[in-house]
C-alpha positions as CSV (number, residue, x, y, z in Angstrom):
1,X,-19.3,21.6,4.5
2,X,-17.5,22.5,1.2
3,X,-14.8,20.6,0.7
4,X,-12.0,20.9,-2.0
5,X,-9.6,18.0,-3.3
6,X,-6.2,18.9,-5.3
7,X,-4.9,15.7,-6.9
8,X,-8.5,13.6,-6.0
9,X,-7.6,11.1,-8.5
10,X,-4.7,9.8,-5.9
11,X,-5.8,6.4,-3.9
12,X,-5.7,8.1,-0.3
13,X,-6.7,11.3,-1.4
14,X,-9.8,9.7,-3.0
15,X,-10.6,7.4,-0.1
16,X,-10.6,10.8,2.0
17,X,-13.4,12.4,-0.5
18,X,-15.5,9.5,-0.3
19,X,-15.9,9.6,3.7
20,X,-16.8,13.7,3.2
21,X,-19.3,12.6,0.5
22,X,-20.6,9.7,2.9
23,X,-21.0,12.3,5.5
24,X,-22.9,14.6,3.3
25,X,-20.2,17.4,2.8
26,X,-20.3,19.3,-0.9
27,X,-17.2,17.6,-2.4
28,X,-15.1,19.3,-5.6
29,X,-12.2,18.1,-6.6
30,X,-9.2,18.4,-9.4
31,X,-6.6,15.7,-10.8
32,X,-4.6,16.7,-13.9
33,X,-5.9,13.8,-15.9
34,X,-9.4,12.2,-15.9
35,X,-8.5,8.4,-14.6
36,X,-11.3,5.6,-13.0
37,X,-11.0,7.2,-10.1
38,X,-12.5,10.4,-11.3
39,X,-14.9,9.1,-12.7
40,X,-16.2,6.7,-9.9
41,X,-16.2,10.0,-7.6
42,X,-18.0,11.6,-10.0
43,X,-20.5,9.1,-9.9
44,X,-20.6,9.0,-6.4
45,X,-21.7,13.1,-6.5
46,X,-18.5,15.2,-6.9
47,X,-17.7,17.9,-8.9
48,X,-14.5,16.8,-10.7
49,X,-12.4,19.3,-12.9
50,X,-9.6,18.2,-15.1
51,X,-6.4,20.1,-14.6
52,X,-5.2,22.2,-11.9
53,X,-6.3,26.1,-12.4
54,X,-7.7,29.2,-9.7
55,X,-10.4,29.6,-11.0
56,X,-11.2,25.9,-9.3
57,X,-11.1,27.5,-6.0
58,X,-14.5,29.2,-4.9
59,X,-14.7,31.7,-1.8
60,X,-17.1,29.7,0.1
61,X,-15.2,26.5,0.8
62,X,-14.8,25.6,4.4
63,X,-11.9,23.5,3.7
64,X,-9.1,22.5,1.0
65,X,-7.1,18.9,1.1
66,X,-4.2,18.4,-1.2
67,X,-1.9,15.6,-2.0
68,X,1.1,15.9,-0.6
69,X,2.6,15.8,-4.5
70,X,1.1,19.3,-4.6
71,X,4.0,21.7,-4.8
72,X,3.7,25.8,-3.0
73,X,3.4,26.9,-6.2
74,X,0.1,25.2,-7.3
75,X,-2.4,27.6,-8.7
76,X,-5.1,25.9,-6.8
77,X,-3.5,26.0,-3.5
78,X,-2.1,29.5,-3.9
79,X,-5.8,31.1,-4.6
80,X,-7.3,29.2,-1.7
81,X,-4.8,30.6,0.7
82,X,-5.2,34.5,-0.7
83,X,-8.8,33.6,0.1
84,X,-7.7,32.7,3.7
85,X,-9.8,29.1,3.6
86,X,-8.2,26.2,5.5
87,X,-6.0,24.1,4.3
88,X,-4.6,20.6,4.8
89,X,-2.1,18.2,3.4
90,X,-3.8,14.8,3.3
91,X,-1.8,13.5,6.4
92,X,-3.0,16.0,8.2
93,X,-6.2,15.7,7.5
94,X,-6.8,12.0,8.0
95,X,-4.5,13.0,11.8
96,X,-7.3,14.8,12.5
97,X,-10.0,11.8,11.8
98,X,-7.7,9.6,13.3
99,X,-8.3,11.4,16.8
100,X,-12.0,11.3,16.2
101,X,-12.2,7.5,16.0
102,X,-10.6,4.7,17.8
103,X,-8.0,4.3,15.1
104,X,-6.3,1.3,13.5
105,X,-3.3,1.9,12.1
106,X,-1.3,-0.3,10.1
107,X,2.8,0.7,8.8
108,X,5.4,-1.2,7.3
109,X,7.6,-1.0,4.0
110,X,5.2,-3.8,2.7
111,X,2.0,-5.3,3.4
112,X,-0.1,-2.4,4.4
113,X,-2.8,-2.3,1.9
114,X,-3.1,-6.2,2.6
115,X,-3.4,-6.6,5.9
116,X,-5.3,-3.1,6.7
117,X,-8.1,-4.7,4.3
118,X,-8.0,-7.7,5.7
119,X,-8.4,-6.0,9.8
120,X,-11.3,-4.0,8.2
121,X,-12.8,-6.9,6.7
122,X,-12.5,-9.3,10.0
123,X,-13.8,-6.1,11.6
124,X,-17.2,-6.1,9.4
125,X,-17.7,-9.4,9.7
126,X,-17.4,-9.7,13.6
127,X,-19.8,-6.7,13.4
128,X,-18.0,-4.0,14.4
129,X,-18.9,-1.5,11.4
130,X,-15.2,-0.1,10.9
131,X,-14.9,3.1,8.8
132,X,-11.8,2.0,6.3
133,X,-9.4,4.2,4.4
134,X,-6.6,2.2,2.5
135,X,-4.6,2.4,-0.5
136,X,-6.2,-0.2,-2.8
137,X,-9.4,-1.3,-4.2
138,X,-11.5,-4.4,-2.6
139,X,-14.5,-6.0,-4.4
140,X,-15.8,-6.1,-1.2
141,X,-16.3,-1.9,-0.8
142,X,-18.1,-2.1,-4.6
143,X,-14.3,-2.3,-5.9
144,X,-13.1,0.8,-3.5
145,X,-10.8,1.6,-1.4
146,X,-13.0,3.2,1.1
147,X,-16.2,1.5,3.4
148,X,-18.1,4.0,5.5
149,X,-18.5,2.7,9.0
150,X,-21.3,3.4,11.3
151,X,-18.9,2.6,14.4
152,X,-16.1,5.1,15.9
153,X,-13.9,2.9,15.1
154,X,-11.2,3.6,12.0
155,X,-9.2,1.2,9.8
156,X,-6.8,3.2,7.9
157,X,-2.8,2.7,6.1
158,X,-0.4,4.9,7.4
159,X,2.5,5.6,5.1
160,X,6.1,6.2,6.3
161,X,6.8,8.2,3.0
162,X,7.5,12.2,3.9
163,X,6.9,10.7,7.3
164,X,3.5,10.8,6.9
165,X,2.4,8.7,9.8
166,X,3.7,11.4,12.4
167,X,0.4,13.2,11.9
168,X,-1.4,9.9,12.9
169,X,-3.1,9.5,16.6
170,X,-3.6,5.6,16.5
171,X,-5.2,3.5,19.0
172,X,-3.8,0.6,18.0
173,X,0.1,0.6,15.8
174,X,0.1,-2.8,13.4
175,X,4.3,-2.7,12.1
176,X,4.1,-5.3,9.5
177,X,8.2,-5.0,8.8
178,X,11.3,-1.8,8.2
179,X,13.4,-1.9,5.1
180,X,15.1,0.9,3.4
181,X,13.0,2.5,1.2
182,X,11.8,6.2,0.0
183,X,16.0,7.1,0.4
184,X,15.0,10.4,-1.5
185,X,13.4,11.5,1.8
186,X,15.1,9.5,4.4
187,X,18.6,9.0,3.0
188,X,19.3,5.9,5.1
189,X,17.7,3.4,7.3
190,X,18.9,5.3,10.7
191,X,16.7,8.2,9.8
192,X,13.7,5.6,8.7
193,X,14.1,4.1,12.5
194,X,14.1,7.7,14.0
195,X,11.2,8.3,12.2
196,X,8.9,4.7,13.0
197,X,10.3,5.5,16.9
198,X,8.6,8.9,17.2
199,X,5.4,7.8,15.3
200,X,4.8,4.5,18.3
201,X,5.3,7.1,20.8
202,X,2.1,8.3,19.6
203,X,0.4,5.5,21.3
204,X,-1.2,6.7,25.3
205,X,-1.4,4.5,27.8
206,X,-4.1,2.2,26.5
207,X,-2.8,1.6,23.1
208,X,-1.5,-1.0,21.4
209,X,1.7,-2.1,19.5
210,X,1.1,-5.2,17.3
211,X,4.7,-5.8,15.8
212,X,6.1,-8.6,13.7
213,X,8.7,-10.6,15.9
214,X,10.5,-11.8,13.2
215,X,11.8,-8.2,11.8
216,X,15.0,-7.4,13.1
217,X,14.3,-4.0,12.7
218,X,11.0,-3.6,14.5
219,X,12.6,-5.8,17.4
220,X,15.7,-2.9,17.6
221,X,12.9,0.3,17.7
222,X,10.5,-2.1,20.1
223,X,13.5,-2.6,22.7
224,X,13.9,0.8,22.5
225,X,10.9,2.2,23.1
226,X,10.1,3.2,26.8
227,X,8.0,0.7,28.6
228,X,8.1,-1.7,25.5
229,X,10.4,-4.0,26.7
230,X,8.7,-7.5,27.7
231,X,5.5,-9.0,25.9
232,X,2.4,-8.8,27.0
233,X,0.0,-11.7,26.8
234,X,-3.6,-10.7,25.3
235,X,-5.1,-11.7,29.3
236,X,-3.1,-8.6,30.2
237,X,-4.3,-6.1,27.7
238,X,-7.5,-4.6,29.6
239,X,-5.2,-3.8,32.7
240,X,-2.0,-2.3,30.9
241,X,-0.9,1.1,32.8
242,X,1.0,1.8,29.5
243,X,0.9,0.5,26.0
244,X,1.1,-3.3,25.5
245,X,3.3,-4.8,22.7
246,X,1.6,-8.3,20.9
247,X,4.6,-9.7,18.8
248,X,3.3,-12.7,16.4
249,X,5.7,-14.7,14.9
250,X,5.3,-16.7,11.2
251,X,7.4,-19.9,13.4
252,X,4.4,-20.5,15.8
253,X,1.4,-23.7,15.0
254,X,-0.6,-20.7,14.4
255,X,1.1,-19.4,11.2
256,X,0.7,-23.4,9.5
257,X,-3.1,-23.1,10.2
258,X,-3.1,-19.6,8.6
259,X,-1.4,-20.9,5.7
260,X,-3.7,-23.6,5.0
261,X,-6.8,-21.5,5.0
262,X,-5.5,-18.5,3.0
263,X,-7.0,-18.1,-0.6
264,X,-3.7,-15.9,-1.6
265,X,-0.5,-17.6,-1.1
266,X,3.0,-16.7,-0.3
267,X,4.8,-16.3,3.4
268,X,4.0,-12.3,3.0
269,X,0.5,-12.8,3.3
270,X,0.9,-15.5,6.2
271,X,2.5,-13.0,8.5
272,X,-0.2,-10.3,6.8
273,X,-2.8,-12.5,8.7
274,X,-1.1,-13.2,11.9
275,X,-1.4,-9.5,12.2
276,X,-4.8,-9.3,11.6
277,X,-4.9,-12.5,14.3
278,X,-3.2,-10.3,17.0
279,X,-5.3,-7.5,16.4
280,X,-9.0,-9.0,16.0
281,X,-7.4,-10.5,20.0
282,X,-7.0,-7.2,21.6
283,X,-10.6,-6.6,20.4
284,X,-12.1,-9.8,21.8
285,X,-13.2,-10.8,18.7
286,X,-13.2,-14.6,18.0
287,X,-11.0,-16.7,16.4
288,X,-13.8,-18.7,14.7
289,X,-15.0,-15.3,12.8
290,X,-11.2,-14.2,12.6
291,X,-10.7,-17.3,10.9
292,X,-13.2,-17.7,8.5
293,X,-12.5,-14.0,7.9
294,X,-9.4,-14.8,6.2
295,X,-10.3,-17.8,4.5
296,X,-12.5,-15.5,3.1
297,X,-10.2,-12.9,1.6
298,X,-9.6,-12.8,-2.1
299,X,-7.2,-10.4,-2.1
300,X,-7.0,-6.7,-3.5
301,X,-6.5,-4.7,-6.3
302,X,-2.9,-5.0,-8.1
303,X,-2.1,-7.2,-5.5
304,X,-1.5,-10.8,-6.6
305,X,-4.6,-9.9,-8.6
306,X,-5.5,-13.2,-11.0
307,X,-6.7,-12.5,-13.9
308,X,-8.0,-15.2,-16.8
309,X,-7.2,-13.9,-20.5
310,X,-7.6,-15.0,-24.4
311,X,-4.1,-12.8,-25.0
312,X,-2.8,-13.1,-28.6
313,X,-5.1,-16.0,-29.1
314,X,-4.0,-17.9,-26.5
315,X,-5.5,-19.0,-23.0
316,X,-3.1,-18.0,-20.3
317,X,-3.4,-16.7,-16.6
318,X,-1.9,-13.0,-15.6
319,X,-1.4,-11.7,-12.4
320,X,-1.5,-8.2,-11.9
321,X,0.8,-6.4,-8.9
322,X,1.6,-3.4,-7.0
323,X,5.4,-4.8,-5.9
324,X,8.0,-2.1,-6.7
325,X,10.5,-2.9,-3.7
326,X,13.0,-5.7,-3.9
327,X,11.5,-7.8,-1.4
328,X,7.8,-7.1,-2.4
329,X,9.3,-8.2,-6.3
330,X,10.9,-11.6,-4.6
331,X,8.0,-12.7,-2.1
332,X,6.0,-12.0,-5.4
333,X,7.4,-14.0,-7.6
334,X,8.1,-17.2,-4.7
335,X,4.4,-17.0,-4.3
336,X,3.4,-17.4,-8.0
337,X,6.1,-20.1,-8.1
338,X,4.2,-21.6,-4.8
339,X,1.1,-21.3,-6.5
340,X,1.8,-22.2,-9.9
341,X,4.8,-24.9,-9.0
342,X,5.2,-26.2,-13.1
343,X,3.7,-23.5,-15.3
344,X,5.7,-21.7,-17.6
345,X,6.2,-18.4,-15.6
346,X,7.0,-14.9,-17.3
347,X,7.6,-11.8,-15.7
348,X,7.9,-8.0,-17.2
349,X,8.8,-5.7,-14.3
350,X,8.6,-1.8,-14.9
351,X,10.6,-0.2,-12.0
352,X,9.4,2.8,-10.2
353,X,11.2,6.0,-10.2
354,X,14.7,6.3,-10.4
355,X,15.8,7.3,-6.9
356,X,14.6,4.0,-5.7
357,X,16.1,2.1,-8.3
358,X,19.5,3.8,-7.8
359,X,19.6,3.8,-4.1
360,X,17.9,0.3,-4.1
361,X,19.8,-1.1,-7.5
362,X,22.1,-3.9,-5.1
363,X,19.0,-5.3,-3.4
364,X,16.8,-5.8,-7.2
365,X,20.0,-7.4,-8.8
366,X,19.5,-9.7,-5.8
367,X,16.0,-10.2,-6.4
368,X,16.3,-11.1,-9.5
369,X,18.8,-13.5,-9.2
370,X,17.4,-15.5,-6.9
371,X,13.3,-15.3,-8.7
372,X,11.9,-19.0,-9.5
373,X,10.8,-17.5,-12.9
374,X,11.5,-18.7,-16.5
375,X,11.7,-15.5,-18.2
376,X,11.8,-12.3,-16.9
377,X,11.6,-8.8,-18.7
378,X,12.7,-5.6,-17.3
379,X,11.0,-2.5,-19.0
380,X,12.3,1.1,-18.5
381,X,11.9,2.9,-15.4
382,X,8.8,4.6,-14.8
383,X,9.8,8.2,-13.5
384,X,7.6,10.5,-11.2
385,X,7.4,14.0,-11.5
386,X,9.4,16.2,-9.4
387,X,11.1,13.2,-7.7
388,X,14.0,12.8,-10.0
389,X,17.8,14.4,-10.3
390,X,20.0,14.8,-13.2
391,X,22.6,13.1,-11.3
392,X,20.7,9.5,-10.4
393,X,18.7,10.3,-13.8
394,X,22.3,9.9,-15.7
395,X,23.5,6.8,-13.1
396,X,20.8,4.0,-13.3
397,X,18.8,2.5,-15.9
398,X,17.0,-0.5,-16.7
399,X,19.7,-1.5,-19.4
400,X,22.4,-1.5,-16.3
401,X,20.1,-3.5,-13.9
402,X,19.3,-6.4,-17.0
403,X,23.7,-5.9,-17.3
404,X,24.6,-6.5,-13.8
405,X,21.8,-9.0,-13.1
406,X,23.8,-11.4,-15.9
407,X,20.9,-14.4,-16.7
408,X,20.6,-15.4,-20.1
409,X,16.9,-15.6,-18.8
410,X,16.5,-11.7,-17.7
411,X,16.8,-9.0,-20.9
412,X,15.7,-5.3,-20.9
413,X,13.5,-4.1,-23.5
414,X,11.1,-1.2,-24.6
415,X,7.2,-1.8,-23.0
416,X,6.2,-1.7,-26.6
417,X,9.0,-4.2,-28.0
418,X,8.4,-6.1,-24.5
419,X,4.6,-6.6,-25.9
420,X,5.7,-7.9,-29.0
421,X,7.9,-10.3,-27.8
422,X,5.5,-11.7,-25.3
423,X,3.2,-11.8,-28.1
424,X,5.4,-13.9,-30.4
425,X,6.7,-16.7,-27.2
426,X,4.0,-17.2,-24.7
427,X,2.5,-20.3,-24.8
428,X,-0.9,-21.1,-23.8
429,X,-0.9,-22.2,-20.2
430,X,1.8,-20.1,-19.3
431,X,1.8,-17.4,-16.2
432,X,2.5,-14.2,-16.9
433,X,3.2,-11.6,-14.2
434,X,2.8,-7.8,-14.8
435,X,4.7,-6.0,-11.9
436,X,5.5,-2.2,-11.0
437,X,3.3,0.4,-9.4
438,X,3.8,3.0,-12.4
439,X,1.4,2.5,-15.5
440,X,2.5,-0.7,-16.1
441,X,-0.8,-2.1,-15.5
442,X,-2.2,-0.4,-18.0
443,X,-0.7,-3.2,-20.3
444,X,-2.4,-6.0,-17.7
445,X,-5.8,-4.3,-18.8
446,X,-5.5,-4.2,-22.3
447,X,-6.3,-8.0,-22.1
């Protein structure tokens, strides 16, 4: 097959190129700026043009994927259609592996990149040669974010965002946890619930829900849910007549054990693992491997990534992360305070795009308040293309977040100025968290 990428360069949209290139498919693909993405596909064998132009687009291709960033108008996605060849939003592309393969999927407002790496992971080692498609980069794939599994069995993340996930055909449903998010789509946390209800309905008769008992908002949708109403122990799984619900819980003897053996700290990544527990269960794999699995686990890219520098001549420790949500910024910054209980800890958060920040802007000043860091900086807000309005472009800012936070320990200033100053006060020794999933880590890599 021919195969054509618009926006190649994006994580999922990447992962997706790499299983066509695994499978021996022709892969092409555009991004509007070169990035290591593009040039680790192009590596890997695919053609990879810079920009997004017609001329891209050849008759013969059997198939066309494209982000779901790409707008009607796109020159690419136009020409391909006047030449009649098939295309596919990524969704709905991966929906269609996902009824191919006995599929894993894992959903939540945080923790999916985490715990989907660490299923596929457990998964390898208990020898069950998973296929896995998430949305960040392990050492472990040869720093990707793809493996290609000899199995028929699929690991993948399935995002809520656009409601995604509704294209999704899961044999298995991991719900790490609900908060409001992506309001630019959903509005409010009613339509977010609607949404997560129709996408576990996707699960037939043998499936499985694996859902975190301590999220209020998981157990509303669960009780909900025909036929979901009482637990199910793992003994019962095999002889289910409809799909069985396996609800861990971070208060159970299991969840100490977990903590003690996991290399990357912080509650977050305890019930991360529990998940990963419940599921490894329903696939009779043992504990023991489960275990040792986890112990295992370094971690991924951008998330709680450790990082030893020389910065500014001077030996300190940075930690590079994906959190852009209130709660992923908080359970962040508890777990480097868990880890690193009497460093000097500094923080410079870049928030990501301005609808979030507006809709969200009560629950960051929260955050914020309550961090265990010693200095905190708050750089301007990263925008995406397309996603903004004048209206929330004129009501928030990173000025009036710094304002209404009020600590003498939280200021607001410019990403070059916030350089600077780091430059001038950090001390050797000291921690320094770079947070925010917009370019802000650009300024972790300069060291």
């Amino acid at each position: 097959m021919k195969i054509h990428f618009i926006g190649i360069g994006g994580i999922g949209v990447s992962a997706l190129a790499q299983y066509y290139l695994s499978k021996g498919s022709e892969v092409s693909g555009s991004d509007l700026t070169r990035s290591e993405i593009t040039d680790f596909l192009k590596k890997m064998g695919a053609k990879i043009y810079i920009g997004n132009f017609a001329k891209n687009i050849q008759k013969d291709f059997d198939l066309v994927i494209y982000t779901p960033a790409a707008k009607k108008n796109n020159p690419e996605l136009k020409k391909a259609k006047s030449y009649k060849i098939k295309t596919l939003s990524y969704p709905e592309a991966l929906g269609e592996l996902t009824k191919k393969y006995f599929t894993i999927a894992v959903s939540g407002t945080h923790g999916k990149s985490t715990t989907a790496s660490m299923i596929g992971l457990a998964l390898e080692k208990a020898g069950l040669d998973p296929t896995i498609i998430v949305g960040s980069r392990l050492k472990e794939f040869g720093n990707s974010n793809f493996r290609a599994g000899k199995s028929k069995t699929l690991v993948i993340e399935a995002d809520e965002h656009f409601a995604s996930f509704l294209n999704y055909w899961p044999k298995i449903i991991v719900l790490t946890n609900i908060e409001r998010d992506h309001l630019d789509y959903y509005k409010n946390l009613k339509n977010i619930l609607s949404a997560f209800k129709k996408y576990i309905k996707h699960l037939e008769k043998d499936g499985f829900l694996v859902a975190n008992k301590d999220d209020k908002n998981i157990t509303k949708i669960i009780y909900e849910f025909e036929n979901l109403g009482r637990e199910i122990t793992k003994d019962e799984f095999a002889s289910a007549g409809h799909p069985a619900v396996n609800k861990f819980s971070v208060n159970g003897s299991e969840a100490k054990k977990i903590k003690k053996l996991l290399k990357v700290p912080g509650q977050h990544n305890v019930y991360n693992a529990l998940a990963v527990l419940a599921v490894a269960r329903i696939l009779r794999i043992p504990d023991d491997i489960t275990f040792k699995s986890l112990s295992e686990f370094k971690g991924t890219w951008r998330r709680f990534e450790i990082k030893k520098a020389k910065a500014y001549g001077k030996q300190i420790t940075i930690i590079s992360d994906y959190g852009h949500h209130p709660t992923e910024v908080l359970a962040t910054l508890k777990a480097v305070r868990e880890k690193y209980a009497k460093k000097n800890i500094w923080c410079i958060f870049q928030p990501h795009q301005r609808q979030r920040t507006y809709y969200l802007f009560d629950e960051f000043v929260r955050a914020f308040k309550e961090a265990p860091t010693n200095k905190i900086i708050i750089t301007d807000i990263y925008d995406v293309a397309g996603r903004e309005t004048k209206k929330i472009k004129a009501g928030v800012s990173s000025k009036k977040l710094v304002k209404k936070i009020e600590k003498d320990n939280v200021q607001y200033f410019a990403l070059d100025k916030a350089e600077k100053y780091i430059k001038e006060n950090i001390k050797a020794g000291d921690i320094l968290v770079i947070m925010g999933a917009g370019d802000i880590y650009k300024l972790a890599d300069k060291f």
